[in-house]
C-alpha positions as CSV (number, residue, x, y, z in Angstrom):
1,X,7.3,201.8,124.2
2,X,5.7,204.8,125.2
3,X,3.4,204.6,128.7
4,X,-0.1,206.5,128.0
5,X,-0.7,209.2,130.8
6,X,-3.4,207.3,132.1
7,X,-0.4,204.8,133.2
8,X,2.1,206.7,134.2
9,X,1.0,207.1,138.0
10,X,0.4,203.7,138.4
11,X,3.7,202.9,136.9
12,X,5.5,205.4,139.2
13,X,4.0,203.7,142.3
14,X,3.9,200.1,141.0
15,X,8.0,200.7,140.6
16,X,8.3,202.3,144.0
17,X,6.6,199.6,145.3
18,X,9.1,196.7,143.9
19,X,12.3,199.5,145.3
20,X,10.4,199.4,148.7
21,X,9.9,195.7,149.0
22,X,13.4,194.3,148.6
23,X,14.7,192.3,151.2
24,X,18.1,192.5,150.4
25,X,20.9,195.5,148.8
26,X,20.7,195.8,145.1
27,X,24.0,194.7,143.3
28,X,27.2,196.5,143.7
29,X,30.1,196.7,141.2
30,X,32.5,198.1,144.3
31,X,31.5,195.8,146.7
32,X,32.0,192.7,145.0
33,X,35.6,194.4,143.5
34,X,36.8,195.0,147.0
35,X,35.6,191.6,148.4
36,X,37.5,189.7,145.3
37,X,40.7,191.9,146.2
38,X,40.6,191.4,149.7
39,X,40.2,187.8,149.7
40,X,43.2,187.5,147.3
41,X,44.9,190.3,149.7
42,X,44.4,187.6,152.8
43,X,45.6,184.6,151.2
44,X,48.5,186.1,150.6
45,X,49.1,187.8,154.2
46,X,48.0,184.7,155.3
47,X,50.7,182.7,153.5
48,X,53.2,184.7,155.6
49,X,51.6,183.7,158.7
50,X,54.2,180.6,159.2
51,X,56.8,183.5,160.1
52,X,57.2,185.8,162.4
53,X,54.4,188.6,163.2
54,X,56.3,191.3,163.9
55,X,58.1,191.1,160.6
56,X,54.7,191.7,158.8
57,X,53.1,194.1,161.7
58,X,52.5,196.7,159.3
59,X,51.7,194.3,156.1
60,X,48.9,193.0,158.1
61,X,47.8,197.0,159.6
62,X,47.4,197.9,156.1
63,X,45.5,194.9,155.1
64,X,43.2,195.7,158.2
65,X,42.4,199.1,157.2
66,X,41.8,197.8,153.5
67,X,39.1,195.2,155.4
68,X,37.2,197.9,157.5
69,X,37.3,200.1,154.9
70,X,35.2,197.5,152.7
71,X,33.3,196.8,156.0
72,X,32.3,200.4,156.6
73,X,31.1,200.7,152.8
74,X,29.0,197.7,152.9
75,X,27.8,198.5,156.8
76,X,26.5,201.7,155.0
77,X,24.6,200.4,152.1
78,X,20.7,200.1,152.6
79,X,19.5,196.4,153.0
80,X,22.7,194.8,153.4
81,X,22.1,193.3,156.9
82,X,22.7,189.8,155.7
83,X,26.2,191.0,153.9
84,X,26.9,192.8,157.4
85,X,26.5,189.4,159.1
86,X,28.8,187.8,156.7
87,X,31.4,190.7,157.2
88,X,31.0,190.2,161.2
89,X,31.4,186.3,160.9
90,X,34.8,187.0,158.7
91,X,36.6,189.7,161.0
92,X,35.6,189.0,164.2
93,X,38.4,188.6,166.2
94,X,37.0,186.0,169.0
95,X,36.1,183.7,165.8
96,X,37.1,180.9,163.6
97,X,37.9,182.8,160.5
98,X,40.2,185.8,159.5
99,X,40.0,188.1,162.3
100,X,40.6,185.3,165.0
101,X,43.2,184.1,162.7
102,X,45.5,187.5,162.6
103,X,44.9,187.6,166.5
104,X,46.0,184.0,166.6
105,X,49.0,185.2,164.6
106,X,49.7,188.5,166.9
107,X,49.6,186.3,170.1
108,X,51.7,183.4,168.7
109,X,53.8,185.1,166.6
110,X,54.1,182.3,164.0
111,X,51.4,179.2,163.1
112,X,52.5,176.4,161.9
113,X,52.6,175.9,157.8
114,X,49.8,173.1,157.9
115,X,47.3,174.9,160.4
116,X,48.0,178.4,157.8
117,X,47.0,175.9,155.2
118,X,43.7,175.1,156.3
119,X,42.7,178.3,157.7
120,X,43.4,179.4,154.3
121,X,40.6,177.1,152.8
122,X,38.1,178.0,155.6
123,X,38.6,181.7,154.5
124,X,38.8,181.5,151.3
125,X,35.7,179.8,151.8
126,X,33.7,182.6,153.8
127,X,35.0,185.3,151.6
128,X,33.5,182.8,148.5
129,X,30.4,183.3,150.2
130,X,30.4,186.7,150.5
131,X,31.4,187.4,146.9
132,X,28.5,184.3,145.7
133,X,26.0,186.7,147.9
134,X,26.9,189.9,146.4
135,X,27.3,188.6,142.7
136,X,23.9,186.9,142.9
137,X,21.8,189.8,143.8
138,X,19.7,191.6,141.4
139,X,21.8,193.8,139.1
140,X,20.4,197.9,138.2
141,X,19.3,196.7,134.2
142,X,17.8,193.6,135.3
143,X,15.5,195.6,137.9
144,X,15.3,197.8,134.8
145,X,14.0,195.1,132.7
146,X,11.5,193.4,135.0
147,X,9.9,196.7,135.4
């Protein structure tokens, strides 16, 4: 459908208008990759948890730089504060979930099988949310289309 002349202006700004007014980040391919990887990547680190740390000490340093590295590309996305929250609940060190979890690990050297167990379902839990939140935001065609 071709827009008359007339239109076009008012098209322009009625479009930057919408882009301006969102609340939250537009959908992103990447980001929801990397946070489907990474919580499959924990689980599994996570299933090593009932032995030693230092036998996994550089298992678990690479699975930390995969997790910042997902962190840092989200942290930089416009509109993403609510994501930035989720990221900050999930690795911070002092909490209940995945980063308090591999300091638990580092400082105790091995958790019991049925405490691993259940931290697993917490996180697996918070990384469903992320991945919920990222999957239901508005994708680029459907912004498209409702323009």
């Amino acid at each position: 459908m071709k827009i008359p002349a007339l239109l076009r202006p008012t098209t322009l700004f009625l479009t930057l208008l919408l882009a301006a007014c969102s609340t939250i980040a537009p959908y992103d391919q990447e980001a929801y990759k990397t946070a489907t990887g990474l919580k499959v990547d924990a689980l599994v680190v996570m299933s090593s948890a009932t032995e030693s740390y230092s036998s996994h000490r550089a298992e678990v340093a690479r699975f930390r730089i995969a997790l910042d590295k997902a962190y840092e590309y989200d942290r930089n996305r416009p509109l993403n504060e609510i994501t930035i929250k989720l990221w900050d609940k999930l690795r911070n060190p002092d909490g209940d979930l995945l980063g308090g979890f591999l300091r638990e690990w580092q400082e105790e050297g091995a958790l019991r099988p049925k405490y691993v167990a259940h931290k697993k379902t917490q996180i697996a839990e918070g990384f469903d949310t992320l991945i919920q939140l990222e999957s239901g935001k508005i994708k680029p065609a459907e912004a498209a289309r409702q323009l």
